[in-house]
N, CA, C and O of each residue as an XYZ file, in Angstrom:
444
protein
N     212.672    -75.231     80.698
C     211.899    -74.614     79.656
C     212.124    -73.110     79.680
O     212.473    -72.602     80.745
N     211.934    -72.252     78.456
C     212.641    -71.443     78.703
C     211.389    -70.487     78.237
O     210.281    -71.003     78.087
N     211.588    -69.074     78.010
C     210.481    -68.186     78.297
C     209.299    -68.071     77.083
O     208.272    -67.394     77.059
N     209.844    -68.974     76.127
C     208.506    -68.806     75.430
C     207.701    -70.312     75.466
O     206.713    -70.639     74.807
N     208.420    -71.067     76.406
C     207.439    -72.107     76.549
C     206.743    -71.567     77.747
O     205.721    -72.253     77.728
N     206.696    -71.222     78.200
C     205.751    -69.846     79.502
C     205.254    -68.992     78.978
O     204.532    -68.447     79.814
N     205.174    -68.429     77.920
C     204.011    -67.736     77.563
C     203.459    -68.525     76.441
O     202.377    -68.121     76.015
N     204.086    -69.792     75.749
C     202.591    -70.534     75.083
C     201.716    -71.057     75.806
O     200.538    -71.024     75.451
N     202.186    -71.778     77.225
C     201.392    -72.136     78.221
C     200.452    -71.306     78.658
O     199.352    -71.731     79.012
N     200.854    -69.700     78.693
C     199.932    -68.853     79.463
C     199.136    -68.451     78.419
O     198.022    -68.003     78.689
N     199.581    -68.543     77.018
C     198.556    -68.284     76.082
C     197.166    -69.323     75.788
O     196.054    -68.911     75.458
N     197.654    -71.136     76.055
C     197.331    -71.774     75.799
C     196.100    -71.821     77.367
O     195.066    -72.464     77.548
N     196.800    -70.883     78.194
C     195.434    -71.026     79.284
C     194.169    -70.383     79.285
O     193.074    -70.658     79.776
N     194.707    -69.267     78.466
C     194.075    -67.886     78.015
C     192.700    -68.406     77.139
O     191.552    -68.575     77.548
N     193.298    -68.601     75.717
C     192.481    -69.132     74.759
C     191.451    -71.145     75.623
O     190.397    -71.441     75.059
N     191.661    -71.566     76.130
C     191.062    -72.629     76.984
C     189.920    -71.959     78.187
O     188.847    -72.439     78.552
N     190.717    -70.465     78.705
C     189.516    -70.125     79.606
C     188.512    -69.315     78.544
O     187.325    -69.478     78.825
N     188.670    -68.785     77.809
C     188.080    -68.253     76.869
C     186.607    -69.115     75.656
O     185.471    -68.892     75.238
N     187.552    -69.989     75.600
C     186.951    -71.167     75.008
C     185.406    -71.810     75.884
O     184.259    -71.905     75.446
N     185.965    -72.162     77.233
C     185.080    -72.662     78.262
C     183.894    -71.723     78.728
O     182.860    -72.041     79.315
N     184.398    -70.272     78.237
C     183.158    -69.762     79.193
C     182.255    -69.508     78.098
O     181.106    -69.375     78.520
N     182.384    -69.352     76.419
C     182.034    -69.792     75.861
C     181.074    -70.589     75.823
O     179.885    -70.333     76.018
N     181.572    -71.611     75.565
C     180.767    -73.340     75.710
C     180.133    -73.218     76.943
O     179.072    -73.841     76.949
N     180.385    -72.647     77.993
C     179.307    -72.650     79.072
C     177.937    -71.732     78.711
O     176.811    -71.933     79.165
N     178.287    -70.808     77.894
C     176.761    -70.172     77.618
C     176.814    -70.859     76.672
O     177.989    -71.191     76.826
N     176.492    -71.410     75.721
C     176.566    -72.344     74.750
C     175.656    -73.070     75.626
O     174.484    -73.068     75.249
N     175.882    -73.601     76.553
C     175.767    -75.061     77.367
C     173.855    -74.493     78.171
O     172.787    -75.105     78.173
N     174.226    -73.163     78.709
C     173.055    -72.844     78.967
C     171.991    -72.245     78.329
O     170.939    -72.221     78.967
N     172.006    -71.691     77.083
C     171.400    -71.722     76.004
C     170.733    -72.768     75.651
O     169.506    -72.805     75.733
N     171.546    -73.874     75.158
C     170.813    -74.723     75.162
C     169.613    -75.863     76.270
O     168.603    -76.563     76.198
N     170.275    -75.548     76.870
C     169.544    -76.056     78.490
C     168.387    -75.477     78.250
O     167.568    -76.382     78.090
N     167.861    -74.396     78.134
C     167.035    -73.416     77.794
C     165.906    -73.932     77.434
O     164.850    -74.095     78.045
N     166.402    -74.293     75.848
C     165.870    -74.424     74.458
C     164.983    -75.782     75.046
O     163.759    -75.916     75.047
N     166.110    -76.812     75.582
C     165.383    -78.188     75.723
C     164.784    -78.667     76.736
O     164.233    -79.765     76.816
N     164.932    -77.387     77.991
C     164.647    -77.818     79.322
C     165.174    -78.036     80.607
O     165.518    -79.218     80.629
N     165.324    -77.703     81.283
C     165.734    -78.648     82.561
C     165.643    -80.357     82.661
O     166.657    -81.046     82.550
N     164.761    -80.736     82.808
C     164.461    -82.123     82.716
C     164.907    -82.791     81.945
O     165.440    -83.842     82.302
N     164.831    -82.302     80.162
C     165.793    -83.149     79.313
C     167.156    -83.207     79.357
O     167.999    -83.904     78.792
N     167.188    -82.212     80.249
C     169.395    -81.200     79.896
C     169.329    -82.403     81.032
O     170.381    -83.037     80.957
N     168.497    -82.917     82.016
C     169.132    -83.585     83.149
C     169.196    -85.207     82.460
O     170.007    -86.044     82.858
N     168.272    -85.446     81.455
C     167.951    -86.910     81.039
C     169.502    -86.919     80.388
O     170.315    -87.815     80.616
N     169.754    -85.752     79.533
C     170.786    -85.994     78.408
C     171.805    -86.080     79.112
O     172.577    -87.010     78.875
N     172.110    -85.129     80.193
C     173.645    -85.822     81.348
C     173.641    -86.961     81.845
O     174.705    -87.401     82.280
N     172.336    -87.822     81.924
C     172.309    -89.678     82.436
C     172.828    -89.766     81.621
O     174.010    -90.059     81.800
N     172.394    -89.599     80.288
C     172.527    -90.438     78.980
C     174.028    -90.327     78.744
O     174.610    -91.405     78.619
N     174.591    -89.473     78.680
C     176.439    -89.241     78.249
C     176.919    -89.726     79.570
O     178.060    -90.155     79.401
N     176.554    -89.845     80.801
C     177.645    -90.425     81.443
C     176.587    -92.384     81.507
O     177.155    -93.337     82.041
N     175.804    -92.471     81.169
C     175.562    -93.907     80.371
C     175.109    -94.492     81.795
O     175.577    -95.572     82.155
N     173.877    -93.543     82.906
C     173.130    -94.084     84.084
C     172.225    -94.748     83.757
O     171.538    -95.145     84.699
N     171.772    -95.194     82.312
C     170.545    -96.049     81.994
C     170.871    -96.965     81.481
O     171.882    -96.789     80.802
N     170.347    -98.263     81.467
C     170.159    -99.278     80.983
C     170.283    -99.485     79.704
O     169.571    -98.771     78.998
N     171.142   -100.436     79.039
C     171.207   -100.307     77.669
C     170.254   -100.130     76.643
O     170.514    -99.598     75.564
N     168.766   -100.730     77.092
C     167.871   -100.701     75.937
C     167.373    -99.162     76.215
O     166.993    -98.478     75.265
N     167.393    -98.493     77.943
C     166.740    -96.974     77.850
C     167.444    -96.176     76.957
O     166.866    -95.482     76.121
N     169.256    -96.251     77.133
C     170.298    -95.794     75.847
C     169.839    -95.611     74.558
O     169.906    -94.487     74.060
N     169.472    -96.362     74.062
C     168.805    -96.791     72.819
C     168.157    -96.481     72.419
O     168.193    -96.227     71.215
N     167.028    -96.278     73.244
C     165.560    -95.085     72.862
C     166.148    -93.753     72.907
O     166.037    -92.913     72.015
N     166.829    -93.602     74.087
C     167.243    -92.057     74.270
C     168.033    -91.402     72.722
O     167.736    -90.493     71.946
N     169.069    -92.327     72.790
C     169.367    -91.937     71.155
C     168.627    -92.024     70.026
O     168.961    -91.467     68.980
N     167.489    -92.785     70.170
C     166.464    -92.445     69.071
C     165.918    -91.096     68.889
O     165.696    -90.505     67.832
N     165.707    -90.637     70.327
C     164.449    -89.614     70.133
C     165.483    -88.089     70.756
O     164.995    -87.131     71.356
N     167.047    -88.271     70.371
C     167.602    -86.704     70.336
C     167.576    -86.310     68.915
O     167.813    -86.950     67.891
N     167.213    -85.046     69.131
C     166.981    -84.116     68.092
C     168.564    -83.416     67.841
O     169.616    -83.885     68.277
N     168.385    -81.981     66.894
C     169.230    -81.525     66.740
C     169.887    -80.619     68.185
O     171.056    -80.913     68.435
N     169.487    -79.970     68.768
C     169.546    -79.112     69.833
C     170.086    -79.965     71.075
O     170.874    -79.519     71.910
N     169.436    -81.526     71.075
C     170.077    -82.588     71.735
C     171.784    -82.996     71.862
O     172.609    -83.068     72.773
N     171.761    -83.212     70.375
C     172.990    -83.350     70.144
C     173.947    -82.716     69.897
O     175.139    -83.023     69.887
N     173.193    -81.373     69.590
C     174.627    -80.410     70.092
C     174.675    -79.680     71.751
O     175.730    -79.087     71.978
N     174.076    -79.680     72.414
C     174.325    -79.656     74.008
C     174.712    -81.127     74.495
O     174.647    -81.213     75.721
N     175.133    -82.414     73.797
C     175.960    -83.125     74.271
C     177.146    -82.932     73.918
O     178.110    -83.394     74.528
N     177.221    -82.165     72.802
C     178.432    -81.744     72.041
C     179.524    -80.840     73.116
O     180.706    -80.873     73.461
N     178.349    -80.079     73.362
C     178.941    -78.796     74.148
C     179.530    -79.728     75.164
O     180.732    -79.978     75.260
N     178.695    -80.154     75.818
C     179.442    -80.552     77.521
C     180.830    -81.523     77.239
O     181.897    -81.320     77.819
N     180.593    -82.713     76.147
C     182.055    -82.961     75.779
C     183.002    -82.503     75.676
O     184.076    -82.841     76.172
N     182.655    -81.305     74.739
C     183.573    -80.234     74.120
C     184.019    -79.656     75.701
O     185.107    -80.177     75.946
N     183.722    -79.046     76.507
C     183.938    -78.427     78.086
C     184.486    -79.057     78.931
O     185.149    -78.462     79.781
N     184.344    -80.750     78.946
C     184.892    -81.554     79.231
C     186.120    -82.132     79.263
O     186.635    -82.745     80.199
N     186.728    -81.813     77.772
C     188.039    -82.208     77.139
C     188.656    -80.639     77.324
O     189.796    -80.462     77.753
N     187.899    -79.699     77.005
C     189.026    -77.784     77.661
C     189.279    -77.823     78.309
O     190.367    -77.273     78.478
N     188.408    -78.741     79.914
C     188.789    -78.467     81.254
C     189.909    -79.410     81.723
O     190.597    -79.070     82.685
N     190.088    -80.363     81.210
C     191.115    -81.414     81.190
C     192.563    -80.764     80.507
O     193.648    -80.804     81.086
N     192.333    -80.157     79.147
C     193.576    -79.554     78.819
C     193.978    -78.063     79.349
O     195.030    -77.495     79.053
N     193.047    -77.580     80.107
C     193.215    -76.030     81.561
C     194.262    -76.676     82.364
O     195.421    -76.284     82.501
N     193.425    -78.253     83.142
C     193.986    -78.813     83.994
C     195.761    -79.046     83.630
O     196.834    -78.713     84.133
N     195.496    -79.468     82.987
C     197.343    -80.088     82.568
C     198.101    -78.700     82.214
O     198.893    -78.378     83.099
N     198.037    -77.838     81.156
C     198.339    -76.441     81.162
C     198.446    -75.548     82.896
O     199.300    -74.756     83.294
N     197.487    -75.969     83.440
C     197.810    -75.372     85.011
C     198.967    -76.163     85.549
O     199.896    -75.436     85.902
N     199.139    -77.239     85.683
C     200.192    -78.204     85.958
C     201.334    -77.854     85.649
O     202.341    -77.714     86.342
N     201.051    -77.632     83.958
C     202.423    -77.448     83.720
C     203.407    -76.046     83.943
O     204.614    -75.861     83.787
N     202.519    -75.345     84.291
C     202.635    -73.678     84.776
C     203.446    -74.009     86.047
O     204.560    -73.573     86.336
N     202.633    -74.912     86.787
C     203.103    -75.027     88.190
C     203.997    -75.503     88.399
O     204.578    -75.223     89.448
N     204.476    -76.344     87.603
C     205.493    -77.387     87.336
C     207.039    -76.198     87.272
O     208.046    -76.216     87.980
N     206.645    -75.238     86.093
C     207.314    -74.726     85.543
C     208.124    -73.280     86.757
O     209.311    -72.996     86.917
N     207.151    -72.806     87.251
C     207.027    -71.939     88.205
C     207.804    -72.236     89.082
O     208.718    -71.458     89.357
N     207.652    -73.441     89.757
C     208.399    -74.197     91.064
C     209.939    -74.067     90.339
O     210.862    -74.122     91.152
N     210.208    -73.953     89.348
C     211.866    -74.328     88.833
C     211.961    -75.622     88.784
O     213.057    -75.913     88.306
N     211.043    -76.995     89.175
C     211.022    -78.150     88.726
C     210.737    -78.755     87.413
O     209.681    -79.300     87.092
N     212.140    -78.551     86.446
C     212.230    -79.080     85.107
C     212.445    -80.592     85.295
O     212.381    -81.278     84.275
N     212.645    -81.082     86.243
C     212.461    -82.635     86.426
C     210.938    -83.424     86.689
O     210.513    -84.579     86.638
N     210.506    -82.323     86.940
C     209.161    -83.895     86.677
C     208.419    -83.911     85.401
O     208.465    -83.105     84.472
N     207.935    -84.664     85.499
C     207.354    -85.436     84.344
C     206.330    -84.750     84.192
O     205.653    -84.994     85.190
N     205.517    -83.676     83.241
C     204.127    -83.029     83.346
C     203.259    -84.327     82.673
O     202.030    -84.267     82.652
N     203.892    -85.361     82.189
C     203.371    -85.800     80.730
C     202.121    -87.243     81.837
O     201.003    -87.676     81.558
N     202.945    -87.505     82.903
C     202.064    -88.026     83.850
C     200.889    -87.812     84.434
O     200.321    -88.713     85.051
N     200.318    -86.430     84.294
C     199.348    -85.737     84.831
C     198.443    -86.021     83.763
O     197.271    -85.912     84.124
N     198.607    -86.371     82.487
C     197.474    -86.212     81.572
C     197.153    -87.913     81.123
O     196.556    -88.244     80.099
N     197.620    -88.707     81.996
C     196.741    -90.081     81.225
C     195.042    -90.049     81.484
O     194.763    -90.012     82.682
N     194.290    -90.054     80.892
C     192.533    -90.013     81.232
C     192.336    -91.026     82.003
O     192.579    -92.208     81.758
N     191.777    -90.449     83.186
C     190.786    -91.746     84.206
C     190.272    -92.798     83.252
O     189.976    -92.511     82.092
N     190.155    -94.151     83.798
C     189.645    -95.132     83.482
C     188.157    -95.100     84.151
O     188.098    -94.959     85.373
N     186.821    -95.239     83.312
C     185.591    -95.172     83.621
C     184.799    -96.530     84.058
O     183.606    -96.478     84.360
């Protein structure tokens, strides 16, 4: 790869850390607004620690402020995943190893 695929990468890390710290006050802002206790109910709820029928209520009774601080942490979720692979591929690139595969580093965990 040659030098401007090294600086879209370093641009593409730039605008991703930029992005994240962002969405992290974003993230605590809203925490704020809704609480501690709910910001902790609404992280069960997106990684899905309750029971299907508690699911169910929980999505009944989010509001607007709810659903966009699940927004956020998704949204932070999927930047930090494409940081991750962008760091990879830096490293990848750095080492002088144009033979491996970066494209391996990014299949998503199975949940």
């Amino acid at each position: 790869m040659g030098p401007e695929d090294r600086a879209f990468l370093e641009e593409t890390a730039r605008a991703l850390d930029a992005s994240m710290r962002e969405l992290e006050q974003e993230a605590e802002r809203l925490t704020e607004i809704v609480g501690e206790e709910r910001a902790q109910e609404l992280h069960a709820f997106l990684r899905r620690e309750f029971e299907p029928v508690d699911i169910e209520e929980i999505r009944r009774t989010l509001d607007f402020d709810d659903r966009r601080l699940i927004s956020v942490w998704i949204r932070l979720e999927r930047n930090r995943a494409r940081r991750v692979a962008a760091g990879r591929s830096a490293m990848a690139l750095n080492a002088g190893r144009e033979d491996i595969d970066i494209t391996a580093f990014d299949k998503p965990k199975k949940k």
